[in-house]
C-alpha positions in Angstrom: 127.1 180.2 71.8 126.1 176.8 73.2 125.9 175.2 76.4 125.3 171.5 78.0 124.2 170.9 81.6 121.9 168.9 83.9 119.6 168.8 86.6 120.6 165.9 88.5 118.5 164.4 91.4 119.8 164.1 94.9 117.3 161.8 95.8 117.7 158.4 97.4 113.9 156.8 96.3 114.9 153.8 98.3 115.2 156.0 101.7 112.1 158.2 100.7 109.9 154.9 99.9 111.0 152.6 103.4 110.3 155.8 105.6 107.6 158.0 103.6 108.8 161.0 103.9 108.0 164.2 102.2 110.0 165.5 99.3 110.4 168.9 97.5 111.2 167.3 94.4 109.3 167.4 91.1 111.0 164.2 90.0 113.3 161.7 90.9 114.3 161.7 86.8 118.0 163.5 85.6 117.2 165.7 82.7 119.8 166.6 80.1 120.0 170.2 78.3 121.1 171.2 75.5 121.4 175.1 74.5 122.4 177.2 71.8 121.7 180.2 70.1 122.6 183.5 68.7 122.6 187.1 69.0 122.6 190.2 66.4 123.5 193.5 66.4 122.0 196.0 64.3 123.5 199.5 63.7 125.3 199.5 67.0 121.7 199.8 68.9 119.4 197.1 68.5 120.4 193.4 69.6 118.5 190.4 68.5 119.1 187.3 70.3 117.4 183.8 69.8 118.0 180.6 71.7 117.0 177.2 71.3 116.8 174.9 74.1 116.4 170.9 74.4 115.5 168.8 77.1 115.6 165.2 77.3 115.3 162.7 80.0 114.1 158.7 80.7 113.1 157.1 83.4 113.4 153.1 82.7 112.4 151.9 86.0 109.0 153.6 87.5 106.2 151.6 89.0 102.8 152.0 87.7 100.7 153.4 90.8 97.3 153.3 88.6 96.1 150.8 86.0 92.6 150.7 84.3 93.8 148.4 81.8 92.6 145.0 84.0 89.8 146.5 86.5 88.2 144.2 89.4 85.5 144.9 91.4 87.7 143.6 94.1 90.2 146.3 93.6 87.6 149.1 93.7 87.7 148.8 89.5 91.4 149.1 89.5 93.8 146.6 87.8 97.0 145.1 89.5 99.5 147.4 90.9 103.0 147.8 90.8 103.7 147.3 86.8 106.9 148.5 85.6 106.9 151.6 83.2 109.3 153.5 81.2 108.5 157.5 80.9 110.3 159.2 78.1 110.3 163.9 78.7 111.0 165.9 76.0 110.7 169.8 75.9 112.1 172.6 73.5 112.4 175.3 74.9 112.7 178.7 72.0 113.5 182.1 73.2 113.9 185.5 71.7 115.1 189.0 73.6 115.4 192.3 71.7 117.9 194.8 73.6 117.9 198.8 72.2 120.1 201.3 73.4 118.6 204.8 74.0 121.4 206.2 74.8 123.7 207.2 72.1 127.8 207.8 72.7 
């Protein structure tokens, strides 16, 4: 079995940033994941399953909100803000369930 889907952010970081408001977001990033895995049975009792599960997603255009690489005693030891970034995520994600029946038919 296998399966594709994604978390998509609803987001609209140009409204949030012009009026500061709060959000419930973790990020304003659109992750990608990729599942698949597989389960077996075992004298009609005992079911193994295992799943494997990747996450990917890229954020090309985030601002830099602290930099040490330049510090000024002007800017409180700080260096300039606003730099551009890019942030890669990556996560993979393994699971594993066992499933016995007591019950026999």
């Amino acid at each position: 079995m296998a399966a594709f889907r994604t978390d998509f952010n609803y987001l609209d970081q140009d409204t949030l940033e012009k009026t500061n408001l709060f959000s419930t977001g973790f990020s304003t990033w659109n992750l990608y994941h990729l599942t698949f895995g597989a389960t077996w049975v075992f004298q009609d009792k005992l079911g193994i399953t295992m799943a494997f599960e990747y996450v990917y997603g890229r954020n090309p255009s985030d601002v830099m909100r602290t930099n040490l690489t330049e510090p000024s005693l002007e800017n409180n030891l700080y260096g300039p803000d606003g730099l551009p970034t890019t942030a890669n995520y990556y996560n993979l994600n393994i699971s594993i369930g066992i499933t016995y029946i007591f019950v026999s038919e």
